[in-house]
C-alpha positions in Angstrom: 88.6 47.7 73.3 91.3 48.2 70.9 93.3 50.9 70.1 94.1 52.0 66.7 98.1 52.2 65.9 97.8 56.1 65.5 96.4 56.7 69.1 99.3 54.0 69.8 102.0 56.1 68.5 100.8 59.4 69.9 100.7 58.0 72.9 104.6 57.1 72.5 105.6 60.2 71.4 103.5 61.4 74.4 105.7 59.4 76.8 108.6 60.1 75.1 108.5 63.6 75.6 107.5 63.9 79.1 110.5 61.1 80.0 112.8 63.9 78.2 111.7 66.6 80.7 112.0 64.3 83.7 115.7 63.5 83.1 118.0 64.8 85.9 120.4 66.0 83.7 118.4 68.7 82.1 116.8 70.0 85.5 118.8 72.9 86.2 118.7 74.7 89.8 116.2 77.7 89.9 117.5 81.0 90.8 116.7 81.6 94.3 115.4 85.1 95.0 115.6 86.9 97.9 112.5 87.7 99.6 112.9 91.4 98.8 113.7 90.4 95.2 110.1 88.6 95.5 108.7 91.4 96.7 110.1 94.1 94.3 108.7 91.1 91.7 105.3 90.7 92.8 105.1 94.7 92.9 105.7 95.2 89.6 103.3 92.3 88.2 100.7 94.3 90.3 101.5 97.6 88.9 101.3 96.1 85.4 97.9 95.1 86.0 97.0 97.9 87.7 98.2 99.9 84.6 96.4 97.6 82.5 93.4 97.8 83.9 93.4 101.5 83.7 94.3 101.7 80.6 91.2 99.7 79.8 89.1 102.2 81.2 90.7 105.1 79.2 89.7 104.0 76.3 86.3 104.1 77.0 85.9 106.8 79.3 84.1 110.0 78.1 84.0 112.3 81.4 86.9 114.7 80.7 87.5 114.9 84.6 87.6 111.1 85.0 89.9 110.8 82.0 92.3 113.3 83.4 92.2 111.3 86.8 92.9 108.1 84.8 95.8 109.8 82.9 97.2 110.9 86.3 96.9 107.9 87.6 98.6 106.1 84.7 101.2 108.3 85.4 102.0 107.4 88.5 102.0 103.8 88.0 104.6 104.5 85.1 106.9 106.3 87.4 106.3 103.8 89.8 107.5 101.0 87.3 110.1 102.8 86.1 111.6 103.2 89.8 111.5 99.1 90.3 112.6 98.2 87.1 115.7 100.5 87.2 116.8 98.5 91.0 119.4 95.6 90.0 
């Protein structure tokens, strides 16, 4: 079956686009990390979740011991993010 000019064109611009990221010279090299630097990485995406998630729960939490055990534990995960972030 036929395809209409439009689909026709999208399609080029399509291919167009993806031949543009393909082309060797605008690969660049990726940074290589360490496997500490990885580490220290990974850490800190888990902490950020960690913190999101228990913010989450904070805001609908109505146990006043619970929410002070949330906020303590928020704490720490702040310090604990602060800590990683300030390593070069």
């Amino acid at each position: 079956m036929a395809r209409g000019w439009e689909s026709k064109a999208v399609e080029a611009q399509q291919d167009e686009v993806t031949q543009e990221a393909l082309r060797p010279e605008d690969v660049r090299p990726k940074k290589r990390d360490t496997p500490e630097e990885r580490a220290r990485l990974d850490r800190i995406a888990s902490l950020e979740m960690s913190r999101n998630l228990t913010l989450d729960k904070l805001e609908t939490a109505a146990n006043p011991n619970y929410r002070q055990t949330l906020l303590r534990a928020l704490s720490a995960l702040d310090d604990e993010l602060e800590e990683l972030k300030r390593v070069p």
